[in-house]
Chimera marker file (.cmm) of the C-alpha trace (Angstrom):
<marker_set name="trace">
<marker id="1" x="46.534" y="37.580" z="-18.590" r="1" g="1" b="0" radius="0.5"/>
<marker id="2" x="43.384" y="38.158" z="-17.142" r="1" g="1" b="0" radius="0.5"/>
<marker id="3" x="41.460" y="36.435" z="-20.401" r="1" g="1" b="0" radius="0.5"/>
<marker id="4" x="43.882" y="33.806" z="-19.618" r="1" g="1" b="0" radius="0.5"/>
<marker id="5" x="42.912" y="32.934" z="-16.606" r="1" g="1" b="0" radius="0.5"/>
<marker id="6" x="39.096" y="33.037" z="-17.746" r="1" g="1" b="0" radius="0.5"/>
<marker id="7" x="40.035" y="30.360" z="-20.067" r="1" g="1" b="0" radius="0.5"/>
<marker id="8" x="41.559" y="28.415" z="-17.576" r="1" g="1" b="0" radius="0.5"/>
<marker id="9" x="38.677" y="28.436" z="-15.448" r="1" g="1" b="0" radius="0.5"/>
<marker id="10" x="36.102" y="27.891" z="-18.781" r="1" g="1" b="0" radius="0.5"/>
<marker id="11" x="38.480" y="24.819" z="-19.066" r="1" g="1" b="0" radius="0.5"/>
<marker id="12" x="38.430" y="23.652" z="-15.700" r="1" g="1" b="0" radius="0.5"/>
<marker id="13" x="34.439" y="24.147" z="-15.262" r="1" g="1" b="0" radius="0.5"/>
<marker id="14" x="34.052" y="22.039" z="-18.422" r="1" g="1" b="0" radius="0.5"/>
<marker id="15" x="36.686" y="19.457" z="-16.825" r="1" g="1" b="0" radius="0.5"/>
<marker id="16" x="34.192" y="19.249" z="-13.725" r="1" g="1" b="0" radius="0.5"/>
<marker id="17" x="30.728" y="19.182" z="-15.499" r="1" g="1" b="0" radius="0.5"/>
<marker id="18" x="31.353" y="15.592" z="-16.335" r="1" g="1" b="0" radius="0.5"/>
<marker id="19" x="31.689" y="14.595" z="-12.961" r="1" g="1" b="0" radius="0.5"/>
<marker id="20" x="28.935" y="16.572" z="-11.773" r="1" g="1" b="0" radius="0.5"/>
<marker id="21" x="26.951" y="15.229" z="-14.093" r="1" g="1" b="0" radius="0.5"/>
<marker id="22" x="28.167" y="11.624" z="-12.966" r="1" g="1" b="0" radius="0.5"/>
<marker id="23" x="27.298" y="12.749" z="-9.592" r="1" g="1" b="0" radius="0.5"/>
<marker id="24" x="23.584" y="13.858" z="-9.791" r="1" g="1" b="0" radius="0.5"/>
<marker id="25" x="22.541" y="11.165" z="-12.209" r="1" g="1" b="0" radius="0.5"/>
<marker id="26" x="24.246" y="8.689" z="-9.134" r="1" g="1" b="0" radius="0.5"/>
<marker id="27" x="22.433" y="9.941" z="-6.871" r="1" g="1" b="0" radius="0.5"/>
<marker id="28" x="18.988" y="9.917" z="-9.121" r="1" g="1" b="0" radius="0.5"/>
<marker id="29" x="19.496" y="6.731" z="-9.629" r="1" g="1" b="0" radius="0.5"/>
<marker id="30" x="20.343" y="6.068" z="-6.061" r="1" g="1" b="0" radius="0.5"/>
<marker id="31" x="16.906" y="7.868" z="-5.348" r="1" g="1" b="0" radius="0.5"/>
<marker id="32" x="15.079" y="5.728" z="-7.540" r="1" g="1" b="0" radius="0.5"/>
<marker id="33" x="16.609" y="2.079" z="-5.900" r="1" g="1" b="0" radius="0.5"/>
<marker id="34" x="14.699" y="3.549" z="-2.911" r="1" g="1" b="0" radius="0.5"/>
<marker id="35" x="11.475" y="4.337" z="-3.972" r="1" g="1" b="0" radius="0.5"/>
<marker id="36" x="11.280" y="0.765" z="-5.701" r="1" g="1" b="0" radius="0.5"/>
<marker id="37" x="12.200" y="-0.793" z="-2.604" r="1" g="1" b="0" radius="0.5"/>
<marker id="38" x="9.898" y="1.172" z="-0.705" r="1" g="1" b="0" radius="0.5"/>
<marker id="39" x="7.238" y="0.520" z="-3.335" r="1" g="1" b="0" radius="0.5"/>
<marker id="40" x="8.242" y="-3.341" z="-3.267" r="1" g="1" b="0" radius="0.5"/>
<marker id="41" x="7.913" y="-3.578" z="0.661" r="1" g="1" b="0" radius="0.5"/>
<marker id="42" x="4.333" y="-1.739" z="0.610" r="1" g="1" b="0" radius="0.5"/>
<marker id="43" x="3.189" y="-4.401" z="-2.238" r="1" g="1" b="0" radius="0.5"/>
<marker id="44" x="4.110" y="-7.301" z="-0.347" r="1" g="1" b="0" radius="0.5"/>
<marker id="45" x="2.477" y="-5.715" z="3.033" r="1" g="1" b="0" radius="0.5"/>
<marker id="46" x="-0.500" y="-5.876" z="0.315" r="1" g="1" b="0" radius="0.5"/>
<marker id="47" x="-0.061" y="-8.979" z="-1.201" r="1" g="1" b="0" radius="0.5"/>
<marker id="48" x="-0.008" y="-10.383" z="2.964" r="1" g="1" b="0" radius="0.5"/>
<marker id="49" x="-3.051" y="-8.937" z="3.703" r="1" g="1" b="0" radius="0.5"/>
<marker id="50" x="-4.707" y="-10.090" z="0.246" r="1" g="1" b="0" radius="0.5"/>
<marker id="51" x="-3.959" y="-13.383" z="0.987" r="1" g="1" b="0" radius="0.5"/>
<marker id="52" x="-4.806" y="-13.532" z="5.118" r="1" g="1" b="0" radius="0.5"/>
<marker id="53" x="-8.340" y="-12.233" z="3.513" r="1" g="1" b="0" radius="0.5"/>
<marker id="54" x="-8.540" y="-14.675" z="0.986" r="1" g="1" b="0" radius="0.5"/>
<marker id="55" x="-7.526" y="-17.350" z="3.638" r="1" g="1" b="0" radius="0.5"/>
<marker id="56" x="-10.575" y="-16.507" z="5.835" r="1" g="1" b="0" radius="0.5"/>
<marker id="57" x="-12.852" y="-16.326" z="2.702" r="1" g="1" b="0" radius="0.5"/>
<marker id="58" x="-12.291" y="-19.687" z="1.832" r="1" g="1" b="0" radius="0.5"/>
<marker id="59" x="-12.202" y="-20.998" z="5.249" r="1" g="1" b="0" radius="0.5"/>
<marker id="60" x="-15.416" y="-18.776" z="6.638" r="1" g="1" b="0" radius="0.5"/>
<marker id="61" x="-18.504" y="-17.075" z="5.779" r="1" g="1" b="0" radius="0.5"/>
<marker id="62" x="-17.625" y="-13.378" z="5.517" r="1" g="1" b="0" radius="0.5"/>
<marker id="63" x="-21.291" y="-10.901" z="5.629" r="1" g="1" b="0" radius="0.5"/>
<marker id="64" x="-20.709" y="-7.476" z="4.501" r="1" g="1" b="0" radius="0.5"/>
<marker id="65" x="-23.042" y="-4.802" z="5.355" r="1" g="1" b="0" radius="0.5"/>
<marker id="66" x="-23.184" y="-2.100" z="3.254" r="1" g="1" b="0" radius="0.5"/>
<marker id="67" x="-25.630" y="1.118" z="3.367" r="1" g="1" b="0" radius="0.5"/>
<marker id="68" x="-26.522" y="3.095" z="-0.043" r="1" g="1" b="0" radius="0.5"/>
<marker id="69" x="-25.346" y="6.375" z="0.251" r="1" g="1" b="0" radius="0.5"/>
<marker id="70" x="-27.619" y="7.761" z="-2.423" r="1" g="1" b="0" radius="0.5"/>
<marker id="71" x="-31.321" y="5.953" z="-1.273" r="1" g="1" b="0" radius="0.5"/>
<marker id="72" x="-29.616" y="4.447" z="2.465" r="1" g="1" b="0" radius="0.5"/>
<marker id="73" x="-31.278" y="1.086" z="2.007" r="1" g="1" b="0" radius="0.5"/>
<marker id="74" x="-29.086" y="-1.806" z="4.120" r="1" g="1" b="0" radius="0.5"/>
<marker id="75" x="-27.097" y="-4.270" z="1.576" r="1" g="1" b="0" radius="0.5"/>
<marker id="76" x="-26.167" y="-7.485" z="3.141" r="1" g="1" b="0" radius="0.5"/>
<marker id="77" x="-23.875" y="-9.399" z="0.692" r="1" g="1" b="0" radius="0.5"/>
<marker id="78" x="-22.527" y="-13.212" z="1.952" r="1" g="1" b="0" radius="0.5"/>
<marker id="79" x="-19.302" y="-14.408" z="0.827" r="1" g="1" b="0" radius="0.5"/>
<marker id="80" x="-19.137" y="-18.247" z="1.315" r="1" g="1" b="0" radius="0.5"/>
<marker id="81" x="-15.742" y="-20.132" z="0.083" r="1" g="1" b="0" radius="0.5"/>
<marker id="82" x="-15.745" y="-23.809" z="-1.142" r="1" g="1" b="0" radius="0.5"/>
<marker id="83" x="-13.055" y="-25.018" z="1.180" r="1" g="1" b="0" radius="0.5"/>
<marker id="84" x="-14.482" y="-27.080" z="3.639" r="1" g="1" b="0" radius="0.5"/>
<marker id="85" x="-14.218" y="-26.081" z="7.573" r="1" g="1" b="0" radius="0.5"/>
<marker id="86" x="-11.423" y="-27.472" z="9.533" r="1" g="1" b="0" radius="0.5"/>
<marker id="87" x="-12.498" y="-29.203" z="13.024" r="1" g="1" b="0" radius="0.5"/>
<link id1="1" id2="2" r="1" g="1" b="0" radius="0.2"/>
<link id1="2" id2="3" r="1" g="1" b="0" radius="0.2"/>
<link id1="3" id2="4" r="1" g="1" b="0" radius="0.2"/>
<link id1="4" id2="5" r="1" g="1" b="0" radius="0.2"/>
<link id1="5" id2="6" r="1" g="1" b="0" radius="0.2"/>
<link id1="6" id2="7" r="1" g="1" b="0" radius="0.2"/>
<link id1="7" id2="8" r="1" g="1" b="0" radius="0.2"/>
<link id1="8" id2="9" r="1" g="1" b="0" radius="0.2"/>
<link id1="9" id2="10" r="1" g="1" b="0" radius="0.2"/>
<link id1="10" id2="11" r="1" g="1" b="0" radius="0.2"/>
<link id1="11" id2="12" r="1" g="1" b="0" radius="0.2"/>
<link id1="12" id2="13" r="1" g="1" b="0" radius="0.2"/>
<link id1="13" id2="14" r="1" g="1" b="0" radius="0.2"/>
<link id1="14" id2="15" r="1" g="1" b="0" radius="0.2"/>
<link id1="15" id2="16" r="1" g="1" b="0" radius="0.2"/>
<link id1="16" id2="17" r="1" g="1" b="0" radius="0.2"/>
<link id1="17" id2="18" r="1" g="1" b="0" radius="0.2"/>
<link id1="18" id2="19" r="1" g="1" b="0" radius="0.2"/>
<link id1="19" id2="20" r="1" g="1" b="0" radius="0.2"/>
<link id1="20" id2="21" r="1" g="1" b="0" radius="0.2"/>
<link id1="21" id2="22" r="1" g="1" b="0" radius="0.2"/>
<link id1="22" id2="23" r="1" g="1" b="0" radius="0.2"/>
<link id1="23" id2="24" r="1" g="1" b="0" radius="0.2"/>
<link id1="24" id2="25" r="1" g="1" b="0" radius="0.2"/>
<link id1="25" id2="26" r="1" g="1" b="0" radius="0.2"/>
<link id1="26" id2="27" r="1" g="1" b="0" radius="0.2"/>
<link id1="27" id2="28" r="1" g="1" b="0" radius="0.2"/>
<link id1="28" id2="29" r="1" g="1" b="0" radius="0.2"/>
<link id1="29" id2="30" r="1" g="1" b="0" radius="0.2"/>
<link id1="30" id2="31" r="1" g="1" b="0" radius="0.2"/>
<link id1="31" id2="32" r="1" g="1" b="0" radius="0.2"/>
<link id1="32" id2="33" r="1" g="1" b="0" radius="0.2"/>
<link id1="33" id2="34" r="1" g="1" b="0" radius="0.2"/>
<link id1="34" id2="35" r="1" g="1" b="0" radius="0.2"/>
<link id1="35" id2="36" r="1" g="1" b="0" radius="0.2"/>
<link id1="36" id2="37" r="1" g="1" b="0" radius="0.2"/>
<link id1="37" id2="38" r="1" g="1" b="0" radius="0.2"/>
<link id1="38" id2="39" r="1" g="1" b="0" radius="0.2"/>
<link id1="39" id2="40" r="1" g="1" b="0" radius="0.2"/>
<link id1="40" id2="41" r="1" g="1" b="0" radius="0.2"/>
<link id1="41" id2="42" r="1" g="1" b="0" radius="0.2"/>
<link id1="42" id2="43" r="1" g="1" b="0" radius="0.2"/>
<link id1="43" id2="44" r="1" g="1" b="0" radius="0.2"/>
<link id1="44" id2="45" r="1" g="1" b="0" radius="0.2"/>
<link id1="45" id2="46" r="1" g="1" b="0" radius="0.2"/>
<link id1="46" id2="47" r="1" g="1" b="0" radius="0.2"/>
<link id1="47" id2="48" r="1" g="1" b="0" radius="0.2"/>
<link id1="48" id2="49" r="1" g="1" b="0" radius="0.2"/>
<link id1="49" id2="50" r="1" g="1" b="0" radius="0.2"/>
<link id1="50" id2="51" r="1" g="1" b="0" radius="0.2"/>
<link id1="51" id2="52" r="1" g="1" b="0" radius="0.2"/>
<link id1="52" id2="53" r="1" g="1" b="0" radius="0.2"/>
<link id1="53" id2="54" r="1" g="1" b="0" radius="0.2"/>
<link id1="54" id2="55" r="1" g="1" b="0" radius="0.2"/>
<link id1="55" id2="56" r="1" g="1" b="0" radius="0.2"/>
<link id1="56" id2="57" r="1" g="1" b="0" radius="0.2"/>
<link id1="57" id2="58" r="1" g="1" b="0" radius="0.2"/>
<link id1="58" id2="59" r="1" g="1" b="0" radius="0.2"/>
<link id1="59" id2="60" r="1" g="1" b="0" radius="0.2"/>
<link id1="60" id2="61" r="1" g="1" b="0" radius="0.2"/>
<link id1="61" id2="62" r="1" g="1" b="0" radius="0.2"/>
<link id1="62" id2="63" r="1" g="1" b="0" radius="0.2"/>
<link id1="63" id2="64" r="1" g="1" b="0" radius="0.2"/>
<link id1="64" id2="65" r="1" g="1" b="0" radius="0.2"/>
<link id1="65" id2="66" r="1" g="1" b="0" radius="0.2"/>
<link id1="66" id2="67" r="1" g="1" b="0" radius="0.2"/>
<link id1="67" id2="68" r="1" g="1" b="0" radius="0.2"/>
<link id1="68" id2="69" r="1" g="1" b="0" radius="0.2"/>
<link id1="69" id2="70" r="1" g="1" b="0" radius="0.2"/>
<link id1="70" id2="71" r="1" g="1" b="0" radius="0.2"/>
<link id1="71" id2="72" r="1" g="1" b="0" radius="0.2"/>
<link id1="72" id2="73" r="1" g="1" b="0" radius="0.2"/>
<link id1="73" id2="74" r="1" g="1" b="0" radius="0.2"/>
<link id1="74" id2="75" r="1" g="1" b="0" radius="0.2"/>
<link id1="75" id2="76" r="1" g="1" b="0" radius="0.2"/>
<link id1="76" id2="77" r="1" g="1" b="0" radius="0.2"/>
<link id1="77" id2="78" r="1" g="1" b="0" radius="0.2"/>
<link id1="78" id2="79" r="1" g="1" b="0" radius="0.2"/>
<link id1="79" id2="80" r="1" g="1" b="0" radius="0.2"/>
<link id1="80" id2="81" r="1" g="1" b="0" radius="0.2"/>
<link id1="81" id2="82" r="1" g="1" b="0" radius="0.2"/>
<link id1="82" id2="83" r="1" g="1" b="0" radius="0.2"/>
<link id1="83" id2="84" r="1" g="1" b="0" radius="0.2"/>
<link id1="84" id2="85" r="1" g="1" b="0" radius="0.2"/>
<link id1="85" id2="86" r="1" g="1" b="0" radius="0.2"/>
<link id1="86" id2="87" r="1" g="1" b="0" radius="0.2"/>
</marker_set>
């Protein structure tokens, strides 16, 4: 009986892997929707930015003022956009 019963619960474990299975690839998947939405929120929070920049650029004059790290000379670098100022 006792080799029975062993089969039984052989049987039943394999009856229950399936859904187990089922389960944990559910919930990768589930896991997965997330991180995409998360990584779709963060690249429109970029793509806003991108564009508020690009906005000024054309709009402004934008002076960046960079120092060398290797000799520490000053760069100055203009950026000037061909929209024309609004009044």
């Amino acid at each position: 009986m006792g080799s029975i019963i062993i089969l039984e619960d052989d049987a039943l474990a394999e009856e229950n892997e399936p859904v187990e299975v089922a389960e944990e690839q559910a919930l990768d998947i589930q896991h997965i929707k997330t991180r995409l939405d998360m990584l779709d929120q963060r690249l429109d929070s970029i793509d806003s930015i991108v564009t508020a920049v690009a906005e000024r650029v054309m709009s402004q004059l934008v002076t960046l003022n960079i120092t060398c790290p290797h000799c520490g000379k000053d760069v100055e670098i203009a950026i000037v956009g061909s929209q024309k100022l609004r009044r």
